[in-house]
C-alpha positions as a printed Julia matrix, in Angstrom:
712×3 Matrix{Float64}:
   0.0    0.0    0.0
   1.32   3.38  -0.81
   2.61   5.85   1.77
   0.21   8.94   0.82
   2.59  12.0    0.02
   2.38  14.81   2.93
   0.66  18.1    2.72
   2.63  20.62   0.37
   2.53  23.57   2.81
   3.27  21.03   5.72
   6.7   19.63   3.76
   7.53  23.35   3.5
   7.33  24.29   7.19
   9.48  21.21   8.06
  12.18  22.23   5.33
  12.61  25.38   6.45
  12.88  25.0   10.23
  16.31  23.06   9.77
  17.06  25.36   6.35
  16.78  28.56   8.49
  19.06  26.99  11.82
  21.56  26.67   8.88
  21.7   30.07   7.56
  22.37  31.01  10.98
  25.05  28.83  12.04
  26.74  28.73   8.12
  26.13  32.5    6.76
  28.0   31.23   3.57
  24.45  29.26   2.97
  23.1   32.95   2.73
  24.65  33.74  -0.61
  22.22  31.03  -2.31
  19.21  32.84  -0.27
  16.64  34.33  -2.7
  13.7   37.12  -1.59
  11.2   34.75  -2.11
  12.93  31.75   0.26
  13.57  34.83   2.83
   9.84  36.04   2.52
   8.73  31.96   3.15
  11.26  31.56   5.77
  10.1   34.41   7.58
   6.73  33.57   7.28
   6.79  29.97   8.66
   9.25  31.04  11.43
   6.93  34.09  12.7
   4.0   32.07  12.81
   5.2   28.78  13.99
   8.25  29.8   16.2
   8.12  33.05  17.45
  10.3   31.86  20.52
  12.9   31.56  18.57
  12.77  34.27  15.69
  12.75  37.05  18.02
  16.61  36.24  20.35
  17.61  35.96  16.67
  16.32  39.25  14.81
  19.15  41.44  14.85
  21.49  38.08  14.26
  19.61  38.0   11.33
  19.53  41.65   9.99
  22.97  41.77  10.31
  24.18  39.0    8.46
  21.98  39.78   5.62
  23.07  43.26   5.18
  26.14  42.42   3.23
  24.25  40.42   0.83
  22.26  43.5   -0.51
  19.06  41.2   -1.04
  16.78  43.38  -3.13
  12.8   42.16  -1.65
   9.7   43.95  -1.84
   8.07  45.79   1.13
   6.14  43.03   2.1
   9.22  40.91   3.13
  10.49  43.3    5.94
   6.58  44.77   6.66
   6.4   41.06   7.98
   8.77  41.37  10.86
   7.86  44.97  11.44
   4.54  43.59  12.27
   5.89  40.56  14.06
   7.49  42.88  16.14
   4.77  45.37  16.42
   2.13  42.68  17.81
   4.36  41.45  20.38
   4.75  44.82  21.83
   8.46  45.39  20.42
   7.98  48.67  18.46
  11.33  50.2   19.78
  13.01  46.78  18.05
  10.78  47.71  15.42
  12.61  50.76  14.32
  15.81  49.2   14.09
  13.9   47.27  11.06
  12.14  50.31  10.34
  15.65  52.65   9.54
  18.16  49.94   8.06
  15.54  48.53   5.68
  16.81  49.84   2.89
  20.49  48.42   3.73
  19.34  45.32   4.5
  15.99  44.49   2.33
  17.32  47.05  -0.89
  13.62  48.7   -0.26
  12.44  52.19   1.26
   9.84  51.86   3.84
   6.66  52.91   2.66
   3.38  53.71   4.11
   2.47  49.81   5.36
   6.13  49.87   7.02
   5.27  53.38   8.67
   1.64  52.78   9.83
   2.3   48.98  11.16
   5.37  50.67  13.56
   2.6   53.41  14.11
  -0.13  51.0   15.54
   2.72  49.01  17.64
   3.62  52.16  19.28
  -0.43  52.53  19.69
  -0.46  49.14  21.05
   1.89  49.49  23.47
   0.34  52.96  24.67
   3.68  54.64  24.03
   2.03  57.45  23.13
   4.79  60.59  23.23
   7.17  58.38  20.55
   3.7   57.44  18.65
   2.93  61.17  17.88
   6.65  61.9   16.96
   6.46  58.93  14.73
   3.29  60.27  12.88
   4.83  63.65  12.71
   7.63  61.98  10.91
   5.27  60.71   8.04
   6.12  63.67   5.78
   9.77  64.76   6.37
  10.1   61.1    5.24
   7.93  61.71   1.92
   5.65  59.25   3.17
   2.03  60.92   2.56
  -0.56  59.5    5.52
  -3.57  57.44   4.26
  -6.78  56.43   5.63
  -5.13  53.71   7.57
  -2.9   56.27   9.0
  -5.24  58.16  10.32
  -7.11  55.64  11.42
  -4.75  54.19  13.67
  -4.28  58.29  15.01
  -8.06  57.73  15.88
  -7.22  54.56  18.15
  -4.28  56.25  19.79
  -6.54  59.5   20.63
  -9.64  57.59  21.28
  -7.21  55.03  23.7
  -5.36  58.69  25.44
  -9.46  59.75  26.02
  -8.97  62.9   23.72
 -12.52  62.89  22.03
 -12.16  65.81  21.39
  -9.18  66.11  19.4
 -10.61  62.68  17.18
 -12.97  65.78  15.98
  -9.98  67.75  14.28
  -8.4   64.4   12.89
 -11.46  63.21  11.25
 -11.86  66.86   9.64
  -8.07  66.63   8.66
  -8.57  63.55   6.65
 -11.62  65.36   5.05
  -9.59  68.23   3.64
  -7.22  65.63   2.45
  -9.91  63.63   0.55
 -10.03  60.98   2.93
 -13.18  59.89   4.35
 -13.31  57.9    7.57
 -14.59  54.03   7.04
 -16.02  51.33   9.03
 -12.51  51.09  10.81
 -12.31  54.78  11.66
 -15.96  55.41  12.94
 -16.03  51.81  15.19
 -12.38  52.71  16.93
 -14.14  55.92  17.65
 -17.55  54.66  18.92
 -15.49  51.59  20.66
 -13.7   54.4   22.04
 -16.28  56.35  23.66
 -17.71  53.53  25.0
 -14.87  52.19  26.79
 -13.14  55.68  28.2
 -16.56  56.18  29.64
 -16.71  59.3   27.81
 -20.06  57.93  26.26
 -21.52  57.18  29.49
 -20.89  60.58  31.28
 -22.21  62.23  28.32
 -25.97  60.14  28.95
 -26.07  60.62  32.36
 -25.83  64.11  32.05
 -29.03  63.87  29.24
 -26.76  64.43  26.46
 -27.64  61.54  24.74
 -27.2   63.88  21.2
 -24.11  64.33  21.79
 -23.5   60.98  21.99
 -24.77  59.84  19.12
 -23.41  62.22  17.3
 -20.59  59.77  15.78
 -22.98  57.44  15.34
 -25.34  59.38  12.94
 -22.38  60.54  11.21
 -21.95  57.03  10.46
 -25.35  55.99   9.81
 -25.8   59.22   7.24
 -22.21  58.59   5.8
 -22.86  57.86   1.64
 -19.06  56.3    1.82
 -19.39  53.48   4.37
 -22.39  51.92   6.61
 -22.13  50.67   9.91
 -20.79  47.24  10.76
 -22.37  44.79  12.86
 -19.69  45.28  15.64
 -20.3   49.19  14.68
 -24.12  48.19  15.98
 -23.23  46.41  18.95
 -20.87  48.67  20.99
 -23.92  51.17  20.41
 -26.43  49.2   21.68
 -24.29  48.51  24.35
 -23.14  51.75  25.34
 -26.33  53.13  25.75
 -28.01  50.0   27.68
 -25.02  50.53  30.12
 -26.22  54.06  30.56
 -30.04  52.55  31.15
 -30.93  53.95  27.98
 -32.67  50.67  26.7
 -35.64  52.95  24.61
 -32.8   54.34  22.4
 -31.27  51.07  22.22
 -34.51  49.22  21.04
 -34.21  51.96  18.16
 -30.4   51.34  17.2
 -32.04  47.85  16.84
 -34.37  48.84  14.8
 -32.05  50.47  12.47
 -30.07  47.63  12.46
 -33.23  45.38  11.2
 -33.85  48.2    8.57
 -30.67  47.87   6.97
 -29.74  46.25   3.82
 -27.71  43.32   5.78
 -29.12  39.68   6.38
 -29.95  38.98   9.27
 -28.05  35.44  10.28
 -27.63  32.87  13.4
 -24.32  35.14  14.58
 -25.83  38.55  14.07
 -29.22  37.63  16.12
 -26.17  35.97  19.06
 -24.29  39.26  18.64
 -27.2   41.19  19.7
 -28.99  39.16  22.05
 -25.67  38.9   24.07
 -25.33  42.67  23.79
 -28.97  43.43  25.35
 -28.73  40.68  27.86
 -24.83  41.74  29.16
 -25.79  45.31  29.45
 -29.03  44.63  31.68
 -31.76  44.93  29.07
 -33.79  42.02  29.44
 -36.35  42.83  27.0
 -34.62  43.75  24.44
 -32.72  40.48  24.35
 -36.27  38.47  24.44
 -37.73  41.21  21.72
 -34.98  40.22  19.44
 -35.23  36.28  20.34
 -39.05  35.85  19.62
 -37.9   37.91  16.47
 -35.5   35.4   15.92
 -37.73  32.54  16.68
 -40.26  34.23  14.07
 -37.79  34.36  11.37
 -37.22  30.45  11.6
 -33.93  31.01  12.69
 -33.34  28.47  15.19
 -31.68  29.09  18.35
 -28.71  27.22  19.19
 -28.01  26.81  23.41
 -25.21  28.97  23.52
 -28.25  31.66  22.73
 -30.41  29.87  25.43
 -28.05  30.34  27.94
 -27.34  34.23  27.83
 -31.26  34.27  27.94
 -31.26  32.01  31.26
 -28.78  34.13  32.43
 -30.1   37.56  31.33
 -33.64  36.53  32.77
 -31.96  35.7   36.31
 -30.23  38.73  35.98
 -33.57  40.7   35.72
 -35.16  39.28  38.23
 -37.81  36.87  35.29
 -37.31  33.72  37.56
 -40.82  32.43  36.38
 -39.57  33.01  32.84
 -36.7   30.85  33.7
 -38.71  28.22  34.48
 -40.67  28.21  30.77
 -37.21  28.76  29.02
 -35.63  25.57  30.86
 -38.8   23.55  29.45
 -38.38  25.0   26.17
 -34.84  24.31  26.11
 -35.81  20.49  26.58
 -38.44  20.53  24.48
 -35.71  21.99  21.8
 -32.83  19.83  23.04
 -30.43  22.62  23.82
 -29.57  21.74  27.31
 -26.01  21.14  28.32
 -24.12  21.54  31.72
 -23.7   25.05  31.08
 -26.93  25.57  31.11
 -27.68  23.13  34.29
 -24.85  25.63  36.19
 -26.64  28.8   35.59
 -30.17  27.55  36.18
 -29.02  25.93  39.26
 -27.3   28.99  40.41
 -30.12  30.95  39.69
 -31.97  29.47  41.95
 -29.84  29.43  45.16
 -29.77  33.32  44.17
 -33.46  33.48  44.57
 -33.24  30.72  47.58
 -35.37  28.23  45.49
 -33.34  25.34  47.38
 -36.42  22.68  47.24
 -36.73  23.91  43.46
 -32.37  23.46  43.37
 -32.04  20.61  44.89
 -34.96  18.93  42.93
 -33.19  19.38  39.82
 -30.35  18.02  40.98
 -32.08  14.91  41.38
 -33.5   14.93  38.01
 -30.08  16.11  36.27
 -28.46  13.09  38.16
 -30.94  10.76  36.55
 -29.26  11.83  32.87
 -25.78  10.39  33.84
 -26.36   7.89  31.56
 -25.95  10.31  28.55
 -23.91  13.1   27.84
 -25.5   15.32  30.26
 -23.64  15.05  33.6
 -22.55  17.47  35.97
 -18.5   18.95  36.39
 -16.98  20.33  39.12
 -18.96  23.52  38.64
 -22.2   22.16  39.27
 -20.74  20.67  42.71
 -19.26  23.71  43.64
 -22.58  25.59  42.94
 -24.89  23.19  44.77
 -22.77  23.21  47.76
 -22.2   27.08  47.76
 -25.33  27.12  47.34
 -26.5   25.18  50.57
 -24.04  26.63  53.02
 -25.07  29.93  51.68
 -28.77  29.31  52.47
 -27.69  27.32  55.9
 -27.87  23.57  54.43
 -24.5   22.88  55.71
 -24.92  19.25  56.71
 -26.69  18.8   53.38
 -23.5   20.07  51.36
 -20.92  18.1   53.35
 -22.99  14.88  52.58
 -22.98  16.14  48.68
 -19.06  16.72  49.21
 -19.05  13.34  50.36
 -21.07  11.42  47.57
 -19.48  13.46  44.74
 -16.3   11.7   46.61
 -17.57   8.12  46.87
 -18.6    8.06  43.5
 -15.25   9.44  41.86
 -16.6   13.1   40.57
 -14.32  16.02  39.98
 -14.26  18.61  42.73
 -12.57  21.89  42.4
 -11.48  24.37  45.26
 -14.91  26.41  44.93
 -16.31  23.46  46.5
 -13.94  22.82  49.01
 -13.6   26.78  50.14
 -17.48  27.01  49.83
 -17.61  24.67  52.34
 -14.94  25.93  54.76
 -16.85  29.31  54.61
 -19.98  27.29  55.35
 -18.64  25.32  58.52
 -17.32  28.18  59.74
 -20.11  30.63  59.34
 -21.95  27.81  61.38
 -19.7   28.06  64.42
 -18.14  24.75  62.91
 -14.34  25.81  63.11
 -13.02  22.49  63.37
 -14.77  21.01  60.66
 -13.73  23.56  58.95
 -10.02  22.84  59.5
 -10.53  19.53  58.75
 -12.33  20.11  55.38
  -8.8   22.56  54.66
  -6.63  19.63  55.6
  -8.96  16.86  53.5
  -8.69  19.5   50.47
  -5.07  19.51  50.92
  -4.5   15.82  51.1
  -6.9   14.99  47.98
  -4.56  17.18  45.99
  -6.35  20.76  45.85
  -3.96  23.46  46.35
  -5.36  25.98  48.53
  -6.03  29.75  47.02
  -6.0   32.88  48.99
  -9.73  32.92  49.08
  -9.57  29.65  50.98
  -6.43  31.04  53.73
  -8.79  34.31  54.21
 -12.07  32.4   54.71
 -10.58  30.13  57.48
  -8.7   33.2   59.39
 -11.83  34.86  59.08
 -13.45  31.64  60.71
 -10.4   31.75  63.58
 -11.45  34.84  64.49
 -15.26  34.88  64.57
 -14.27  31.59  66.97
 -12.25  34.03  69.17
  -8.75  32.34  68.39
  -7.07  35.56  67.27
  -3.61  33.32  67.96
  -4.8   30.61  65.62
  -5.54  32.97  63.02
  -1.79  34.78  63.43
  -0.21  31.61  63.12
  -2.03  30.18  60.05
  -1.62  33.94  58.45
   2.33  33.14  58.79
   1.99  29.86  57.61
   0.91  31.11  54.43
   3.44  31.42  52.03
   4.65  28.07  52.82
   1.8   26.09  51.28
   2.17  28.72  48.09
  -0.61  31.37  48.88
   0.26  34.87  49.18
  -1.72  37.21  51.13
  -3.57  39.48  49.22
  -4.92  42.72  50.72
  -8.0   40.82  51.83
  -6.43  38.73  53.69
  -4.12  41.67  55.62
  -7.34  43.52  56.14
  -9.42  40.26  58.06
  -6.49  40.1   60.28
  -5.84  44.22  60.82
  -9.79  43.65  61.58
  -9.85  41.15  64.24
  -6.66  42.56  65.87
  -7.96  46.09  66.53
 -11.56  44.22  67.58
  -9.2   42.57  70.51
  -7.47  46.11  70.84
  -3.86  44.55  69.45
  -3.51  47.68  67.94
   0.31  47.91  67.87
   0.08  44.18  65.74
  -2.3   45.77  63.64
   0.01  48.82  62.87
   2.67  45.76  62.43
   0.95  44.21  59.61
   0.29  47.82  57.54
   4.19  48.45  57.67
   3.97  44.61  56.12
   2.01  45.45  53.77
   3.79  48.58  52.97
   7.55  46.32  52.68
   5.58  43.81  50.46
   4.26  46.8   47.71
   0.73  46.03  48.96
  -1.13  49.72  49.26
  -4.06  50.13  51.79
  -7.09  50.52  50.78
 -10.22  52.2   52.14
 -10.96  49.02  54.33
  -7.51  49.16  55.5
  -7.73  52.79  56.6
 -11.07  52.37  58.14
  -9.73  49.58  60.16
  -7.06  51.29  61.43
  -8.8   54.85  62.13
 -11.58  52.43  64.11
  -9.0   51.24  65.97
  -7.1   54.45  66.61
 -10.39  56.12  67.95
 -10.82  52.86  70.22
  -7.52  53.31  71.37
  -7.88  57.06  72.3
  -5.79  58.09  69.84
  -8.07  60.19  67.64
  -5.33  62.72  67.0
  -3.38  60.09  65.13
  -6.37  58.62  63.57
  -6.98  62.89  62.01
  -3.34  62.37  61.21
  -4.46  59.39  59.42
  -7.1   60.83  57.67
  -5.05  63.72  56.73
  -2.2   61.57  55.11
  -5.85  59.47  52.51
  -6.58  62.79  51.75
  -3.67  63.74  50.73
  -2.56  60.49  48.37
  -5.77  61.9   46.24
  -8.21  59.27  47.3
 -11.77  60.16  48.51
 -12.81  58.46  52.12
 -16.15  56.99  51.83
 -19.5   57.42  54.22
 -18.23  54.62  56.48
 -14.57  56.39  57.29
 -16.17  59.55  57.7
 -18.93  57.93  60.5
 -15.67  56.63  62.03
 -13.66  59.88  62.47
 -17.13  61.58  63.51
 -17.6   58.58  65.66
 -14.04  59.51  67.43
 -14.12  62.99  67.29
 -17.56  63.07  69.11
 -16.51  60.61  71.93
 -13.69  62.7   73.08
 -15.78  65.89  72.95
 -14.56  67.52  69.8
 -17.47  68.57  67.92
 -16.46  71.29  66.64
 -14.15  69.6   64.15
 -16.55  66.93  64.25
 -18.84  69.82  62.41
 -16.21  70.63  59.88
 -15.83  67.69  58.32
 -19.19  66.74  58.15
 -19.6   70.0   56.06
 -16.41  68.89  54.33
 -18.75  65.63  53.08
 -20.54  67.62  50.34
 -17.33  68.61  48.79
 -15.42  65.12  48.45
 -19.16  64.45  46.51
 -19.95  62.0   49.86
 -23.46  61.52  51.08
 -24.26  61.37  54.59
 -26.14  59.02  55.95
 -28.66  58.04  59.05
 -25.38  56.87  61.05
 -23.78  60.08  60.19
 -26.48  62.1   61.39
 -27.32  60.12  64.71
 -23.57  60.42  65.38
 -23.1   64.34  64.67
 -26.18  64.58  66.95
 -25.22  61.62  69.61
 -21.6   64.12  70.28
 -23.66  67.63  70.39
 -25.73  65.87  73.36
 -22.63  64.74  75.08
 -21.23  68.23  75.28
 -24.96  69.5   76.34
 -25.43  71.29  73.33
 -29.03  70.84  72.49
 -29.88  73.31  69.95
 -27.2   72.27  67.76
 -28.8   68.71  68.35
 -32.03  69.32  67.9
 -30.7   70.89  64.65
 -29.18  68.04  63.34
 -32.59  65.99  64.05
 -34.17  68.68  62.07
 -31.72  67.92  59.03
 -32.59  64.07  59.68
 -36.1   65.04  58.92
 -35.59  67.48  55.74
 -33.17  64.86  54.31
 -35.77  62.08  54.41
 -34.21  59.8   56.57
 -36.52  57.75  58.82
 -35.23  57.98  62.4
 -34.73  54.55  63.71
 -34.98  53.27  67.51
 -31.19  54.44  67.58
 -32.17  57.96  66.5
 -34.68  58.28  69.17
 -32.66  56.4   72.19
 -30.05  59.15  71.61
 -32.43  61.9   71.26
 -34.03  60.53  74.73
 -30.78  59.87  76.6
 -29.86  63.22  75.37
 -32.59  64.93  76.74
 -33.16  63.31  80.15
 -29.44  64.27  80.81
 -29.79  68.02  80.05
 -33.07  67.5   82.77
 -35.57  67.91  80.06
 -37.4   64.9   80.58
 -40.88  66.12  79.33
 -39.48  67.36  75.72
 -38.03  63.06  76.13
 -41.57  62.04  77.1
 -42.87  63.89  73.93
 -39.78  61.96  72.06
 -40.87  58.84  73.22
 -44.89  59.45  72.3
 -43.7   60.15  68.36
 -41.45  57.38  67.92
 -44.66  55.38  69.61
 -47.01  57.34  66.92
 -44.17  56.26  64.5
 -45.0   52.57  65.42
 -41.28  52.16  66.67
 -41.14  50.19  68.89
 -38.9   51.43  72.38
 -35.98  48.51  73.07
 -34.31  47.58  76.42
 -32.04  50.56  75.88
 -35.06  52.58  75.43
 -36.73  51.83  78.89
 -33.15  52.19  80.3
 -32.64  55.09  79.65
 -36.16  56.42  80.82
 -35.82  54.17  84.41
 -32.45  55.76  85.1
 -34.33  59.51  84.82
 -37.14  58.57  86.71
 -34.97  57.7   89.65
 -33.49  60.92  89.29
 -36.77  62.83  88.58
 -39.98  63.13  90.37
 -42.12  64.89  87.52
 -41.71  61.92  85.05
 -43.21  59.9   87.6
 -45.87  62.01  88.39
 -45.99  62.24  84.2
 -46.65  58.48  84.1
 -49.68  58.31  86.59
 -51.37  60.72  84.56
 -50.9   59.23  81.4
 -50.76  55.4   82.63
 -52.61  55.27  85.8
 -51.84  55.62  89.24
 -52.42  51.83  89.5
 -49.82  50.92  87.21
 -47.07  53.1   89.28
 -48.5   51.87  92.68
 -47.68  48.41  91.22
 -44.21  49.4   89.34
 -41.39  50.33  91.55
 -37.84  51.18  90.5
 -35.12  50.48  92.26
 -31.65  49.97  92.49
 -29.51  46.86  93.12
 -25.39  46.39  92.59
 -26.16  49.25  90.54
 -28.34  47.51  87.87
 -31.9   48.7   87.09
 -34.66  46.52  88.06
 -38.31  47.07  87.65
 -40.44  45.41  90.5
 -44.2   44.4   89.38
 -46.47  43.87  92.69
 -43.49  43.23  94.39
 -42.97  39.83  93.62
 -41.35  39.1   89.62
 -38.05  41.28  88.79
 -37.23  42.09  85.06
 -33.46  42.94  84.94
 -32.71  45.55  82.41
 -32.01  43.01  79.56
 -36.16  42.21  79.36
 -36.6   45.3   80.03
 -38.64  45.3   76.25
 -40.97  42.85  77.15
 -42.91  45.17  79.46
 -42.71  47.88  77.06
 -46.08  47.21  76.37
 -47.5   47.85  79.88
 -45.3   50.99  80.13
 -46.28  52.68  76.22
 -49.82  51.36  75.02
 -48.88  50.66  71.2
């Protein structure tokens, strides 16, 4: 039987691996070298062996020079844009300037604009725009290409603006921008954010503005990837209406309408959040007789998850059976979906019945395991998921570390810290290396357990089982160090994280400055605060309610005042725990007009004041001795239907002892029985209340009488 010849082009590529080691090692070889073998050489080697063409290019260059090879541009063009997509462009001129030497050929206006777009690529911007300005000293004249490219650079820098003055440029030279030119610019404005900024501000004309010039253009028409970075761009904004009419543009125009440009779309609409337009354009799809495939089926089970459509999800898993365009992927999402929307009867359900399709194709992966057990720990079926863990053991399934971390966080979320070590150590022995998710999840567990020592030494141990800790991890431990006041440890692991490159973020600061107040040091947590201002970056809500927090406790409201003025300018909203705060501190230095200011603001702002808002408006009140503005306090939040807390009736019993009106205040309002048969007194300096001297209520139940006290 005959041996059947190999593949021309394959022949070739094995030739000239061992031809092209030769030339290198013999240069005399060179001298038979002819453009054409140079242009396949090059060719083969650049697409098949990049690792070792590029040690070897200026080798190469240089032992060709003296053999004054006279090739066409296309010959060097090809390492210029060898060079160019593997971010070399500075290599790349070295090609660029001795090409005539060493190819016998004068770089023309492929050689200039594929060094152009590697200096683009690389976002070397400064030697980009020298290089362009270079074009004509050269006698190289720019083409649409060219300019082009310009647009992606510009577009890529986020000067919009100046895109405006290139475009009109290439007009007066008789250029007019294509396809490639008006999608780097849309693509452009979409991804600098430019386009978003310019929606949420209502300037949805402005916009669009590229994209009618595009639509109205007589020279070119708009792509379909033209089509989808607008419909995306404005469904990101929320903009779906306008959207739904790029769409139907799109189904206006002369184009076909296909299986990949229906995908295209429906992703588009789904990813950016607008669930009916992706099912507007399936049905459409649907109508057309274009028949969905499941990788379509799946964005929709996604999307409709996404939006919230879970009954939808339910018909579009039976008509993905009835169509037969189920596969695991679309098992993972539908089963994930519904742990998001704690369905677990409805989850674990069809679990069972996806089980029952092991005999065909249809089985789960390590995915689906590590979804169904997240899924239970997360909803509090913790024994449930270890005995999954367990079967998908016993019967020889692929796990992955999701599952095994998922279940650590559930065990120790549960209390179950041990269990939790042991599932790390089980993970460990069955071959799963630990991530830094994993390390972070069972110091967090050491610490909610109280074993702060634990959680130190297993932080150290790190490295050693190849996990680095991330600033995640530094931040859990900072956390439960300055919760057991360790504070100078805590400071200990910031100049760690400082050595190790790692910068602290907002968590890390608001950690710290928690911890500082705690402490007593609020001067060095100011100090603190000064030093995130100052690096540029703009404290949120919850590290201003800490330095309020800290200011107020040591008495300094007056700074306390400034900063929360300061709020508006860093663009920061205040919120109910900033206001009870700033009001809490102006009632610990007795300053009750300024507090009864701030409850004013509470009001005009729209916040609902809470049980907190009204314990610190009463405590506030009965120690400045105006107990009847407390009792009117104490009828609104009732009005309110808040109901008063331990802390509440606390608060009130520790006035009354100190204040005959309030008494006198209750048998009026409640009876002279009811105070005949409630006395207050003091024992070991905890409240009690005595009913008909026989049952005591310490101060912690203090809320289940509330009713006898406040008729709600």
């Amino acid at each position: 039987m005959a041996v059947p010849k190999p593949h021309k082009h394959k022949t070739l590529t094995l030739t000239l691996t061992p031809l092209f080691t030769t030339f290198l090692k013999n240069p005399e070889t060179l001298k038979t070298l002819t453009p054409n073998t140079l242009n396949q050489i090059l060719k083969t080697h650049l697409s098949k062996h990049p690792h070792i063409f590029i040690p070897q290019i200026t080798h190469l260059t240089s032992l060709l020079k003296p053999l004054q090879i006279t090739c066409n541009e296309s010959t060097p063009l090809l390492i210029l844009k060898f060079l160019s997509k593997n971010s070399m462009p500075n290599e790349g001129v070295k090609i660029f300037q001795e090409m005539r030497e060493v190819f016998g050929v004068a770089p023309g206006v492929r050689s200039f604009n594929t060094l152009l777009n590697g200096f683009v690529e690389k976002c070397d911007f400064e030697k980009g725009v020298l290089f362009f300005q270079s074009f004509r000293k050269m006698g190289v004249f720019p083409n649409l290409e060219s300019f082009s490219i310009l647009v992606k650079m510009l577009c890529k820098k986020g000067e919009f603006g100046r895109v405006e003055d290139v475009v009109e440029a290439m007009r007066g030279r008789g250029l007019f921008p294509n396809v490639v030119t008006y999608g780097t610019w849309i693509n452009g404005l979409a991804k600098n954010g430019e386009w978003g900024g310019r929606v949420r501000k209502g300037e949805v004309c402005k916009a669009c503005e590229v994209w009618e010039n595009l639509v109205v253009s007589r020279e070119v028409y708009p792509d379909v990837g033209s089509y989808n970075v607008m419909i995306s761009g404005l469904c990101k904004c929320g903009k779906f209406k306008e959207s739904l009419e790029v769409w139907e543009r799109m189904r206006r125009n002369e184009r076909e309408m296909n299986m990949f440009i229906y995908t295209s779309v429906i992703n588009v609409f789904c990813e950016s959040g607008n669930v009916e337009g992706g099912m507007m354009v399936f049905n459409e799809m649907v109508g057309k007789k274009v028949c969905p495939d499941v990788a379509v089926y799946n964005v929709l089970l996604k999307c409709c998850f996404r939006g919230g459509m879970v009954n939808e999800c339910f018909e579009l898993w039976e008509r993905m059976q009835k169509d037969d365009c189920r596969n695991v992927i679309s098992f993972n999402i539908f089963l994930k979906g519904l742990f998001d929307y704690k369905k677990v009867d409805e989850a674990i359900s069809l679990w069972q019945q996806w089980q029952q399709l092991r005999e065909n194709s249809s089985v789960v992966d390590s995915t689906s395991y590590g979804i169904l057990i997240h899924g239970l720990c997360q909803n509090g079926y913790v024994d449930k998921a270890f005995s999954v863990l367990n079967d998908a053991k016993d019967k020889n399934d692929k796990l992955d570390v999701y599952a095994y971390s998922s279940m650590i966080n559930g065990f120790c979320n549960v209390g179950r810290l041990n269990d939790a070590v042991c599932m790390f150590d089980r993970m460990v022995l069955n071959g799963y290396n630990p991530n830094t998710n994993v390390c972070s999840t069972l110091i967090k567990g050491f610490i909610q357990a109280r074993k702060l020592n634990d959680a130190i030494d297993f932080f150290d141990k790190m490295l050693s089982i190849g996990c680095s800790p991330t600033i995640v991890t530094y931040n859990t431990l900072i956390d439960g160090l300055c919760k057991a006041q360790r504070f100078d440890e805590a400071y200990r692991l910031v100049r760690e994280m400082l050595e190790k490159e790692l910068k602290p973020d907002m968590i890390t600061n608001s950690l710290l400055m928690r911890g500082l107040c705690q402490d007593g040091k609020v001067d060095k947590a100011v100090k603190l605060w000064d030093q995130v201002i100052d690096t540029g970056s703009k404290p949120d809500v919850i590290m201003y309610n800490i330095l309020l927090h800290g200011l107020c406790s040591v008495g300094n409201v007056e700074y306390a005042l400034e900063l929360f003025k300061k709020m508006d300018e860093h663009k920061c909203v205040p919120n109910l725990i900033t206001m009870n705060t700033l009001m809490e501190g102006f009632y610990k230095v007795r300053d009750c007009i300024n507090a009864s200011i701030i409850w004013g603001q509470i009001l005009k702002s729209g916040f609902r004041p809470d049980i907190i808002s009204y314990n610190i408006v009463l405590k506030g009140l009965c120690s400045c001795k105006k107990i009847p503005d407390a009792v009117q306090y104490l009828n609104d939040a009732v009005s309110r239907k808040i109901v008063p807390t331990a802390v509440t009736w606390n608060i009130l019993v520790r006035a009354v002892l100190h204040s005959q009106p309030l008494v006198q205040q209750c048998q009026y309002r409640y009876g002279k029985a009811f105070c005949e048969a409630a006395a207050w007194v003091t024992v070991d300096n905890k409240i009690h209340i005595q009913m008909d001297a026989k049952t005591k209520f310490k101060e912690d139940v203090l809320d289940r009488i509330c009713v006898l006290v406040v008729p709600i």
